[in-house]
C-alpha positions in Angstrom: 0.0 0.0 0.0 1.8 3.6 -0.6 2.2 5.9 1.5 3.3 9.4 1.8 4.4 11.6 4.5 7.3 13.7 6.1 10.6 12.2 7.3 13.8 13.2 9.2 16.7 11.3 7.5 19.6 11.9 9.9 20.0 13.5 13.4 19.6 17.8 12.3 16.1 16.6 12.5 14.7 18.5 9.1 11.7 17.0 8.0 10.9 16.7 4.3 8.6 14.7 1.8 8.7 11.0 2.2 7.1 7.9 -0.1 7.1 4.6 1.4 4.8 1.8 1.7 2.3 0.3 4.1 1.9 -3.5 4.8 -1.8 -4.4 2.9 -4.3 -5.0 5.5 -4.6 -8.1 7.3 -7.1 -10.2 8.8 -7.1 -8.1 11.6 -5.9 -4.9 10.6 -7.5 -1.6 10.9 -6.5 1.0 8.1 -7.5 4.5 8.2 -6.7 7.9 6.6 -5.2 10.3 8.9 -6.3 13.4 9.6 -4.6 14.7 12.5 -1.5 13.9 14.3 -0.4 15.7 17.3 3.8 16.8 17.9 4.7 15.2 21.0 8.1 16.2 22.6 9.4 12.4 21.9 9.2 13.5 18.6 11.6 16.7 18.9 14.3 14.2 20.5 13.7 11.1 18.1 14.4 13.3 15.1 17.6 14.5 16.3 18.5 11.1 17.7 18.8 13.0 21.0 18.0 9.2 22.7 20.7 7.0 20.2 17.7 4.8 19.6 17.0 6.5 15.8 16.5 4.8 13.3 16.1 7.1 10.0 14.5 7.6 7.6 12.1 8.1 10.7 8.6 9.5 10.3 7.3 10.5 13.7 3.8 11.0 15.5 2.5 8.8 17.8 -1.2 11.2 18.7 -2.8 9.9 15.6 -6.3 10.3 14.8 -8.2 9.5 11.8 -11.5 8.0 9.8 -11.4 4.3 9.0 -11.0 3.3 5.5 -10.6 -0.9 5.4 -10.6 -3.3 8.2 -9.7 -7.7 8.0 -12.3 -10.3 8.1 -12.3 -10.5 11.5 -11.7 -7.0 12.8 -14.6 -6.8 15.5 -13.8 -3.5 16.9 -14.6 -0.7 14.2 -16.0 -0.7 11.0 -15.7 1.7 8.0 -16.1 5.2 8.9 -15.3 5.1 12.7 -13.1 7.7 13.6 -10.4 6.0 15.8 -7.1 7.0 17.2 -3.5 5.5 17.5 -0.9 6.0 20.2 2.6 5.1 21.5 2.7 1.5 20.3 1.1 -0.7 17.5 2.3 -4.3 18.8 3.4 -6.5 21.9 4.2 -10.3 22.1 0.3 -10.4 23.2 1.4 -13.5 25.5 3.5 -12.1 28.4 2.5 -11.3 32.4 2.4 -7.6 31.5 0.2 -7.9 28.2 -2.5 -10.4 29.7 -2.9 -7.9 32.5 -3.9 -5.2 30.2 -0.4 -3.7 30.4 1.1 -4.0 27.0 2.9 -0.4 27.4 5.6 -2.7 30.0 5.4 -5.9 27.7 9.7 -6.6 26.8 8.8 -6.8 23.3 7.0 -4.0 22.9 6.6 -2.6 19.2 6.3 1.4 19.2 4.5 3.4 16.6 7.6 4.8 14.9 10.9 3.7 15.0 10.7 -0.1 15.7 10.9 -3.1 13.7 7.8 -4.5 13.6 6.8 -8.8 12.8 7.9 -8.4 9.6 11.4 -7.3 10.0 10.3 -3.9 8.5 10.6 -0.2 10.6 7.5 1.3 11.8 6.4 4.4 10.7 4.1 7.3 12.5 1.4 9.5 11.7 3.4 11.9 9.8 1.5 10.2 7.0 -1.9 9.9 5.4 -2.3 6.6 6.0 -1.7 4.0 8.9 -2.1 0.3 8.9 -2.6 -1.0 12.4 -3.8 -4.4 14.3 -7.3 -4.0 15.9 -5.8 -4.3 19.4 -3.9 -1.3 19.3 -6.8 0.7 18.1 -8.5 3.6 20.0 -12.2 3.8 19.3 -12.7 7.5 19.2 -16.4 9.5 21.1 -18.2 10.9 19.0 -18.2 14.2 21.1 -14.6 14.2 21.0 -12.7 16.6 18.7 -10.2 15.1 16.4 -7.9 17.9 16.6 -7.7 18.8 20.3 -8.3 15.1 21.5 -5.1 13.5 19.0 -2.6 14.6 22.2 -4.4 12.8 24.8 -3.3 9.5 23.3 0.2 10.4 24.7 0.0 13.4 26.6 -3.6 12.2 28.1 -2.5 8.6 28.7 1.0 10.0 30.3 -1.1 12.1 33.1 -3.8 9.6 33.5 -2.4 6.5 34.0 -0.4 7.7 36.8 -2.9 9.5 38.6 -5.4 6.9 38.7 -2.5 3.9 39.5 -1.0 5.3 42.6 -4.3 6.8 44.2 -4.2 10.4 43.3 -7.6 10.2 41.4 -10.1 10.3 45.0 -12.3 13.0 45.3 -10.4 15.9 47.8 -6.7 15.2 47.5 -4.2 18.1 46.9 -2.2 17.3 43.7 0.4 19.6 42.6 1.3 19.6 39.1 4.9 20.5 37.9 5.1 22.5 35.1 2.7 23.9 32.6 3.4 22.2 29.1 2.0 19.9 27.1 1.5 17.3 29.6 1.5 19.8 32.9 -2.7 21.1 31.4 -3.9 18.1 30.6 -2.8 16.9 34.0 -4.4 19.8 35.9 -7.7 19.1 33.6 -7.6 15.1 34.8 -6.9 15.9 38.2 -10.1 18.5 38.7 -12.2 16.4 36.8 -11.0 13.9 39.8 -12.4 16.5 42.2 -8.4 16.9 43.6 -7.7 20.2 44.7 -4.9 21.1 42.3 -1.3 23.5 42.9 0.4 24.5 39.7 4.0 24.1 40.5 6.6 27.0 38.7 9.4 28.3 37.9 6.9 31.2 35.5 5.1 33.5 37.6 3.6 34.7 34.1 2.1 31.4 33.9 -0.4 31.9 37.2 -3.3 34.0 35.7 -3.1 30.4 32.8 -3.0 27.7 35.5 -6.1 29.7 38.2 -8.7 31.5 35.5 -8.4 29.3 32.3 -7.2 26.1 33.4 -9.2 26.0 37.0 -6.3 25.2 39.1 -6.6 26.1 42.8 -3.8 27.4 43.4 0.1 28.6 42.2 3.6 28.0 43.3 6.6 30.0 42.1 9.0 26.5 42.7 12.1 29.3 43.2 10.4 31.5 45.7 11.6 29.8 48.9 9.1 31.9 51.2 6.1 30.3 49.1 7.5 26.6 48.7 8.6 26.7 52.2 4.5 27.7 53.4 3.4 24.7 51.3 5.2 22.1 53.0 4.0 18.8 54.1 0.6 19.8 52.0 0.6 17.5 49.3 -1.1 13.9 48.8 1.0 13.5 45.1 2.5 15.5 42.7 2.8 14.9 39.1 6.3 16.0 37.5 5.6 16.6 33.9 9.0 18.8 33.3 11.2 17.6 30.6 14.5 19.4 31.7 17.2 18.4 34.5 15.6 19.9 37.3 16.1 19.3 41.3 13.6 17.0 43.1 13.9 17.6 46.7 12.4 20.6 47.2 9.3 19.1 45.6 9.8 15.9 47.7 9.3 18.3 51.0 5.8 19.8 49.7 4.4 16.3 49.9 2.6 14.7 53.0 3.8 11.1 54.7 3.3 8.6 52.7 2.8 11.4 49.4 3.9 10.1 46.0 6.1 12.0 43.7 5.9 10.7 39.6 8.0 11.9 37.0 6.4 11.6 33.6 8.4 14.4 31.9 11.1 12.7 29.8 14.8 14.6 30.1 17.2 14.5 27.3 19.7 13.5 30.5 18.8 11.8 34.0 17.8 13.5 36.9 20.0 13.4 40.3 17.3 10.8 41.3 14.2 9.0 40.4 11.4 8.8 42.9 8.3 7.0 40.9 7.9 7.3 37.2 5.3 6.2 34.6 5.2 4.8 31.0 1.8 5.6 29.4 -0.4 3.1 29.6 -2.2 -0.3 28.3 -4.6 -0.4 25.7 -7.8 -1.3 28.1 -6.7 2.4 30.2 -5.9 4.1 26.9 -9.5 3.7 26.1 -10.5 4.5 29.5 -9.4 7.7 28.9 -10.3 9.0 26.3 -13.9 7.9 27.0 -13.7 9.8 30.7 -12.0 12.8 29.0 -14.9 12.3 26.3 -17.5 12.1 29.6 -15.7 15.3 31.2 -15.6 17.4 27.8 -11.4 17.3 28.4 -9.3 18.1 26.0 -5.6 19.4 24.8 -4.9 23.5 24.2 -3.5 23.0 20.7 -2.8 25.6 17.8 -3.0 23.4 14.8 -0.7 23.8 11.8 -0.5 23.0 8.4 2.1 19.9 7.6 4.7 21.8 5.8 5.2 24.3 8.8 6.5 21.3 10.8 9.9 22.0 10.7 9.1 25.7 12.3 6.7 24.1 14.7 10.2 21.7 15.9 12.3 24.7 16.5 9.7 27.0 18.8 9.0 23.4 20.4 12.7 23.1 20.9 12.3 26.6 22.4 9.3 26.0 24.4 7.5 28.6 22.2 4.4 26.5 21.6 0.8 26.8 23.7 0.6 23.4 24.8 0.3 21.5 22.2 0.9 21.6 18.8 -1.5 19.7 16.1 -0.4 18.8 12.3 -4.0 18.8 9.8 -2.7 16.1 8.2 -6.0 15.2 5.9 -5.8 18.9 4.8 -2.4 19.7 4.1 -0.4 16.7 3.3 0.6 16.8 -0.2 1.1 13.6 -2.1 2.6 15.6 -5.0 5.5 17.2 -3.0 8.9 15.9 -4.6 10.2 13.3 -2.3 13.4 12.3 -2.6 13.8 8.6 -1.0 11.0 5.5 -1.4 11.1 3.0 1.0 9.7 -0.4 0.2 8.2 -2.7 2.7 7.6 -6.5 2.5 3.7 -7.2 3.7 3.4 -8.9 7.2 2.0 -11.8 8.1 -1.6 -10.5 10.5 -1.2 -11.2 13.8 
């Protein structure tokens, strides 16, 4: 099956037009046109091979969204038309401990959405593209009162904040959660944890950022993490906090704002380690991925994106790279991609054997 979208070929990270192929659909495939694909910041390091884990050419985006166009024989659940979504992994051994208990996103052979090798010896591609080819299991069926656009981040960024709050307890009506940072995953976090009925600090180092966090987002509260007066008044308050800051930051101040027996998880995802790792979380199973987005569906939650046309996605990478970006940002794919752009490499792949 061709394909088409936007590739980095080595580690400046420039993106440009890309023609490949897709596996035909299997027995228990799912393929649908894409129509929106959120920038997560995995994709700003996997580009540049910030992680030594690249494999190029790589096509990134792992917040996919789109309309189904073909399922197998004995795809069971979605049909033509659906809108569903993809996230951070399209296989798993399926027979493992982690993967029977609904935890695929900890299986060892986990398959990710770009930048594996998938059963057939081929490299996975993302959603980049205009079309994906996918195994029914690691399919998202999407609410119908969810927007495409603004909902294609919670399958990472949704999943990330989530999965943690509900796993270690922060997700009970009338605990204090602080949330660390204000990003991409820090308002989709704050949104999660109200609609948990937590009362919820916003956690830093921008005062500009408090009028954001209190009047649009509906956090409680606001906590310059470098004013000492104000971290110090706040100690011993906290039931969790959720760390969603991607740079080398220091964790002990944070680890004195929480109450006995209070839980600090990192989610945020440094190009280099912290001094120290408290708790951390890696998205989630397929079974929770759904969860979510049909509670975020229930509780009308959804990313702050600005949505861009595909060919501004090498600008978008830079003011990411500089943090200039309001949450989240959102390629329209199914509007902008063009097939006719010149590409300059076609990749081949073999077809796979379903699942």
């Amino acid at each position: 099956m061709k394909a088409f979208g936007w590739a980095s070929r080595e580690q400046s990270g420039t993106l440009s037009p890309f023609k490949f192929s897709r596996r035909a659909t299997g027995i228990k495939d799912v393929t649908f046109k894409v129509l929106f694909c959120g920038i997560c910041h995995t994709d700003l390091h996997m580009v540049k091979n910030e992680w030594g884990s690249s494999k190029y050419p790589l096509v990134p985006g792992h917040e996919i969204v789109g309309i189904v166009t073909k399922v197998g024989k004995k795809v069971q659940k979605c049909k033509v038309g659906d809108k569903v979504g993809v996230g951070c992994m399209v296989g798993s051994c399926r027979t493992c401990a982690d993967c029977k208990n609904n935890l695929e996103n900890y299986c060892p052979k986990m398959i990710l959405t770009y930048g594996s090798t998938y059963l057939d010896g081929s490299t996975t591609y993302g959603g980049y593209s205009d079309t994906m080819v996918v195994d029914e299991h690691f399919v998202i069926r999407w609410p119908e009162n969810l927007p495409l656009d603004c909902g294609a981040p919670l399958l990472c960024a949704g999943i990330t904040t989530y999965s943690p709050l509900k796993h270690f307890g922060l997700n009970k009506p009338g605990m204090h959660i602080g949330v660390v940072g204000l990003g991409g995953l820090g308002h989709v976090a704050v949104k999660f944890a109200k609609a948990f009925g937590a009362k919820v600090t916003v956690i830093s180092t921008s005062p500009s950022k408090q009028k954001e966090a209190i009047e649009n987002l509906g956090a409680d509260s606001f906590l310059v993490s470098r004013d000492t007066e104000e971290m110090k008044a706040a100690k011993g308050t906290m039931d969790g906090i959720l760390d969603t800051v991607s740079a080398v930051h220091p964790l002990l101040p944070l680890l004195e704002l929480l109450k006995s027996h209070g839980k600090l998880i990192l989610v945020g995802v440094p190009a280099t380690p912290l001094e120290k790792i408290v708790a951390g979380s890696s998205i989630g199973g397929l079974k929770e991925t759904q969860e979510m987005i049909d509670f975020a569906a229930k509780h009308k939650i959804t990313a702050k994106v600005e949505v861009i046309p595909m060919d501004y996605v090498n600008t978008a990478m830079e003011r990411l790279a500089k943090g200039d970006v309001n949450y989240r940002f959102v390629i329209d794919v199914g509007n902008t991609l063009k097939a006719n752009s010149p590409p300059d490499i076609i990749v081949n792949r073999a077809p796979s054997d379903p699942m």
